[in-house]
ZADREN-769511 format. One record per residue: residue in three letters; x, y, z of N, C-alpha, C, CB in turn. Coordinates in steps of 0.05 Angstrom, whole numbers, plus 5000, padded with zeros to 4 digits. Glycine has a CB too. Example, Ala and Ser with C-alpha at 12.3 -4.5 7.8 and 13.67 -1.06 7.14 Angstrom:
Ala526448865156524649105156526449345156522649115181
Ser525749555142527349795143525850015157528249885114
//
This chain:
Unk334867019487336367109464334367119441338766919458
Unk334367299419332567429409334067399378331967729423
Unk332967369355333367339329333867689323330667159312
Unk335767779309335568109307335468099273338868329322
Unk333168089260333868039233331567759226337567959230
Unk330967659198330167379201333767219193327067299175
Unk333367059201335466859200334666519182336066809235
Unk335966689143334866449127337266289128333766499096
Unk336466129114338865749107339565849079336665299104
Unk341865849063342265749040340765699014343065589045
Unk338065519030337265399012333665509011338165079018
Unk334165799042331665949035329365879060330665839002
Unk330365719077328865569092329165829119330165209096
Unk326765869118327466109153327465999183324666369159
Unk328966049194330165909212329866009230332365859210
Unk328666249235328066479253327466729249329566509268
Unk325066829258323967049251324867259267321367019251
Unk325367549253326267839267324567849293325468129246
Unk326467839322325167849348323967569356322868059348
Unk324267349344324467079351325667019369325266949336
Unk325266899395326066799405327666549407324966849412
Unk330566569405331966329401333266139417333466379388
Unk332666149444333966079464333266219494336666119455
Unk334066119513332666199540337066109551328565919555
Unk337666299571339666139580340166319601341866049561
Unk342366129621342366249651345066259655340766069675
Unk345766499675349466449677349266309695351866699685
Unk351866209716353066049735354166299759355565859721
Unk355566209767356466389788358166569786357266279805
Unk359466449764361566589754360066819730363866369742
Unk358866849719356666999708357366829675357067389712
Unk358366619677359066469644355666269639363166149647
Unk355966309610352966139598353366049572349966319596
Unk352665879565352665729537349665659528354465429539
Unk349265749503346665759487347065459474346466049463
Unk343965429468344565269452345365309415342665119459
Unk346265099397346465199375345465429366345865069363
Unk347265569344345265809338345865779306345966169356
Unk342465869297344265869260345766069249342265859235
Unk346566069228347866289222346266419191351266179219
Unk344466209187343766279167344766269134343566439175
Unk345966489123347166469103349566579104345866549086
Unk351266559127353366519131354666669155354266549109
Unk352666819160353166989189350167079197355267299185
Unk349567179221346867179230347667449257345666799243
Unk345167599264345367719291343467719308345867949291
Unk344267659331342567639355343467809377342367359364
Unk341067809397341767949420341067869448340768179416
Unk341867929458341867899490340368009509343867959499
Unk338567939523336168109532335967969560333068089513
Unk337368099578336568039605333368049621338168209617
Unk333267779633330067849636329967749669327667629610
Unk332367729678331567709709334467809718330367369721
Unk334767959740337367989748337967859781337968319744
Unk339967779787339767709818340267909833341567509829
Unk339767699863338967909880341568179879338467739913
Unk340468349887341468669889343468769866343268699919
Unk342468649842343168779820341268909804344368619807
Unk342069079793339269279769339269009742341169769748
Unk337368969738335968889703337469109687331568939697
Unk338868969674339769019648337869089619341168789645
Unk336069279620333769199595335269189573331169439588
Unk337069369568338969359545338969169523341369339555
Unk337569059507338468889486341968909475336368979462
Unk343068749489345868729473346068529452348168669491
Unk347468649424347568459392350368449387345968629362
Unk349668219379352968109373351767899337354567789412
Unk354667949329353867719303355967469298353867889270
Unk355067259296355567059285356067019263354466959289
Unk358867039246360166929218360966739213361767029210
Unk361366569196362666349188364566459178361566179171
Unk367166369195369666339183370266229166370966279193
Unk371265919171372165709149371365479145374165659149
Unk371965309138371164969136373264869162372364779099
Unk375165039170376264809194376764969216379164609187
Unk375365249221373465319240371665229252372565439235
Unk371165029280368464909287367765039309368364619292
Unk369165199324367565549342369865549347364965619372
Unk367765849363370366039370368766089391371766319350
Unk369366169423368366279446369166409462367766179456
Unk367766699461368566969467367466919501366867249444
Unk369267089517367867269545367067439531369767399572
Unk365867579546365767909546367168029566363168029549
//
């Protein structure tokens, strides 16, 4: 997973640089995966999805897929999408 953008803090602090690599993660069998934390920055952030190995007798995905991360509210603590 890839930074799409830099990704600052509030307070100015960069947290990840445009095409940063932010994470490494693997599905299960069921094709589900959980990243670790991600920042949001200054209140929403976008990253993308970059397949870099596919199993057996499936095509690689090169596709960069982007999705963004917003802050909702103060008593919002996630939200977790399928695709």
């Amino acid at each position: 997973m890839v930074a799409v953008g830099d990704i600052v803090s509030p307070d100015g602090t960069v947290r990840a640089v445009d095409g940063e690599v932010v994470d490494h993660i693997t599905t299960d069998a069921e094709g589900a995966a959980e990243t670790d934390e991600l920042r949001l920055g200054s209140g929403s952030a976008t990253y993308a999805l970059i397949e870099t190995k596919a199993p057996a007798g499936h095509v690689l995905d090169t596709e960069p897929h982007e999705f963004t991360l917003s802050y909702e509210n103060a008593t919002t603590e996630l939200v977790y999408d399928r695709w």
